[in-house]
C-alpha positions as CSV (number, residue, x, y, z in Angstrom):
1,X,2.9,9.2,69.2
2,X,0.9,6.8,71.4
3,X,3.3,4.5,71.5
4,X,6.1,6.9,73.0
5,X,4.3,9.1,74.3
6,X,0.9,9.0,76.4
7,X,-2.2,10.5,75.4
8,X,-3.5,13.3,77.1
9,X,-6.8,12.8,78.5
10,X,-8.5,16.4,78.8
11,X,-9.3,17.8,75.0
12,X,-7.2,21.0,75.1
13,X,-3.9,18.8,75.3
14,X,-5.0,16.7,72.8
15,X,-6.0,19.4,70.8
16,X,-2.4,20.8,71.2
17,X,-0.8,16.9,70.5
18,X,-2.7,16.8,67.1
19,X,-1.6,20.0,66.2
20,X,2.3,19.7,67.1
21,X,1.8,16.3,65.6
22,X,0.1,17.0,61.9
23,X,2.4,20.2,61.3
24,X,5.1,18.2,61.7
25,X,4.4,15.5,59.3
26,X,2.8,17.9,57.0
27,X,-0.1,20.5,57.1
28,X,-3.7,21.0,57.5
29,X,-6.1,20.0,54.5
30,X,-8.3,22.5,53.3
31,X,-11.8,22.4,55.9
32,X,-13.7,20.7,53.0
33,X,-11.2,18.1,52.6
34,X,-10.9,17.6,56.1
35,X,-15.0,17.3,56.8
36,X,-14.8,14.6,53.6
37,X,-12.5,12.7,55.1
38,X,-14.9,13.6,58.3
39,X,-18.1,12.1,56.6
40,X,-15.9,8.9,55.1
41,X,-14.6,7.9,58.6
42,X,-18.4,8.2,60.0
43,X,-19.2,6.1,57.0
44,X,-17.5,3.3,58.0
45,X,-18.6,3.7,61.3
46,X,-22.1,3.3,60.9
47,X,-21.3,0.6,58.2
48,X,-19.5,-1.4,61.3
49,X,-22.6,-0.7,63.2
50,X,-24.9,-1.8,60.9
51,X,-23.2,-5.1,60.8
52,X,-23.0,-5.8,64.0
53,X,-25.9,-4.5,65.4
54,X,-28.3,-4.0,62.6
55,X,-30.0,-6.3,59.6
56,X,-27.1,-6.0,57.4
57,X,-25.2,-9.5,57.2
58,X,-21.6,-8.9,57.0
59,X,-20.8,-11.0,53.4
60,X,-17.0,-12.9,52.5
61,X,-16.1,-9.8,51.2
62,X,-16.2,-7.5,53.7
63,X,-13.7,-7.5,56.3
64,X,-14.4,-7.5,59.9
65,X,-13.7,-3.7,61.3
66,X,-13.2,-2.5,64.4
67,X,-15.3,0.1,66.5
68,X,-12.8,1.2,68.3
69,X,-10.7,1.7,65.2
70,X,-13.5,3.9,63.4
71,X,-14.9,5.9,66.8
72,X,-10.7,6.7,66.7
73,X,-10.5,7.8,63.2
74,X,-13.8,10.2,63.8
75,X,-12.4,11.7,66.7
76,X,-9.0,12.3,64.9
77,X,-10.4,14.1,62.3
78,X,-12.8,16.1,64.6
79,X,-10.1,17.3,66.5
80,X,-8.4,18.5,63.5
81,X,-10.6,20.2,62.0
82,X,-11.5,21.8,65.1
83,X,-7.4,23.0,65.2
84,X,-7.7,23.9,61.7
85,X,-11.0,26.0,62.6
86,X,-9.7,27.7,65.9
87,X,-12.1,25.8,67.9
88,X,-11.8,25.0,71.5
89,X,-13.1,21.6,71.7
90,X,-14.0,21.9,75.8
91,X,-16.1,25.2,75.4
92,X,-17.7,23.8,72.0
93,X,-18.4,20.4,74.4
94,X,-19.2,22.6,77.1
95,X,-22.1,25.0,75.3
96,X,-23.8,21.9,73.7
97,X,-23.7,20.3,76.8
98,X,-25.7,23.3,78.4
99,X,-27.6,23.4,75.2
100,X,-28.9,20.0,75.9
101,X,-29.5,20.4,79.7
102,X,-31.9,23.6,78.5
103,X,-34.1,21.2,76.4
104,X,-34.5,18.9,79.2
């Protein structure tokens, strides 16, 4: 896919990408499944942060990640379980954006 073929850069094309991309090598996991896989990708995330950038000392054993990589995998899965959920990333961006600017 990103090799061939270049990556959209607003979220509804992307949205439709991941979509044309996952039902063709399979099908959607069940939502739970899908926010699992969610909360394991964030996992490694923050365990990547917390070695570079907090008191955690990254040991022999624990291979050097990369941020990129994780920040990557969360938006992958966040954008399918969006599809898989009928959400429209830009408006959902878009409303907690003018949630924020309210609290300000």
């Amino acid at each position: 896919m990103a090799d061939s073929t270049p990556l959209p850069s607003d979220l509804p094309a992307i949205q439709a990408l991941l979509d044309a991309w996952i039902k063709q090598r399979g099908r959607y996991w069940s939502p739970l499944s899908q926010y699992a896989r969610l909360a394991e990708e964030v996992g490694e995330l923050g365990r990547e942060l917390n070695f570079r950038f907090g008191d955690k000392p990254r040991t022999q054993k624990d291979a050097a990640g990369s941020l990129t990589d994780e920040l990557g995998d969360v938006l992958f899965i966040v954008v399918l379980l969006a599809n898989d959920l009928g959400i429209d990333l830009a408006t959902a961006l878009s409303n907690t954006l003018r949630k924020y600017e309210r609290r300000a």
